[in-house]
C-alpha positions as CSV (number, residue, x, y, z in Angstrom):
1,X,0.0,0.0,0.0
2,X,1.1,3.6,-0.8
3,X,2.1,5.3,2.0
4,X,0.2,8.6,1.4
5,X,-3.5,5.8,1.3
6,X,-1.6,4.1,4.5
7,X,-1.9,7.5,6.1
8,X,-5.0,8.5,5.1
9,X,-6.0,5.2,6.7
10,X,-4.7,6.0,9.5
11,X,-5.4,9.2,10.0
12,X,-9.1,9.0,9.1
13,X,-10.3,5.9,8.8
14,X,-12.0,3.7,5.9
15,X,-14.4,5.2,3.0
16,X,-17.8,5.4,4.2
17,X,-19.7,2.9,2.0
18,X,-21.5,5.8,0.9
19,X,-20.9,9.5,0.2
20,X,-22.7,11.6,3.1
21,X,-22.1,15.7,1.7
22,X,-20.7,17.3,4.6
23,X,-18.5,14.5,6.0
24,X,-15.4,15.5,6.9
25,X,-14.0,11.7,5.7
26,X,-16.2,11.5,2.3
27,X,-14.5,15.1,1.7
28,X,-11.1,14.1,2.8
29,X,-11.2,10.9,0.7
30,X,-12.5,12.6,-2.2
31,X,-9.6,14.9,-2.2
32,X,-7.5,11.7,-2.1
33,X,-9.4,10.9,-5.2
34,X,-9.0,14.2,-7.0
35,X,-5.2,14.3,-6.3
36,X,-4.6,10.9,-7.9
37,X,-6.5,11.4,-11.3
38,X,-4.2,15.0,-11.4
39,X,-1.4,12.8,-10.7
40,X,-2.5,10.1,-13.5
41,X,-3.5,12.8,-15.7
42,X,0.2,14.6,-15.2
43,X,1.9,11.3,-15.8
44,X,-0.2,10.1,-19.1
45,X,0.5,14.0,-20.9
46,X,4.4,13.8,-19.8
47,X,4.5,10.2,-21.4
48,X,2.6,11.3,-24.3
49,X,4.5,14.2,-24.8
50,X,8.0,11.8,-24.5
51,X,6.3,9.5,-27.2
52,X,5.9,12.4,-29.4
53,X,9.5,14.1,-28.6
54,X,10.9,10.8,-29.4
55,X,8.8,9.8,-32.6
56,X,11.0,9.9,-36.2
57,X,9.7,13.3,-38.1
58,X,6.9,12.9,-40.3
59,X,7.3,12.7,-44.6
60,X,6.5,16.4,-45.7
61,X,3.5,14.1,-47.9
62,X,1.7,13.4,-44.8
63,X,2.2,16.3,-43.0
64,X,0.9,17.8,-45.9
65,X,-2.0,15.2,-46.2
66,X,-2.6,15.7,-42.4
67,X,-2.9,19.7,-42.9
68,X,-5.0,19.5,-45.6
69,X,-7.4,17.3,-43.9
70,X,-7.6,19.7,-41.0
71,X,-7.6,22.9,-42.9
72,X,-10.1,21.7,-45.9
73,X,-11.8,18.6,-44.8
74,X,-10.6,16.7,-48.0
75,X,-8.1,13.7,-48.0
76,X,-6.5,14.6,-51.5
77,X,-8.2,17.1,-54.2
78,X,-10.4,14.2,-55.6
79,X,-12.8,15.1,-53.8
């Protein structure tokens, strides 16, 4: 177990089985929540932006294609 989870275990208590608004241990666990989907969230944009650091360059056709596509809404002048 994660010793920030061990503390909040210890410091106050289990989860209520269910969320009570104004509970000082629903709000404290929810906060527990909160700050461990920002952490989540942090760590899948930093290894998403490493993928992308890392990937080889694109061919100037795709980028090209890929611009087109987002600027016109057509996938080659055809259509």
């Amino acid at each position: 177990m994660n010793p920030i989870k061990r503390a909040m275990l210890e410091y106050w208590g289990e989860r209520c089985e269910d969320y009570e608004e104004g509970c000082v241990v629903c709000d404290a666990w929810r906060e527990y929540d909160n700050l461990v989907m920002d952490n989540k969230i942090a760590n899948n944009l930093f290894l998403q932006e490493m993928v992308l650091r890392n990937a080889p360059p694109l061919d100037p056709a795709i980028r090209t294609a890929i611009n087109k596509l987002i600027v016109e809404r057509k996938p080659n002048d055809d259509n």
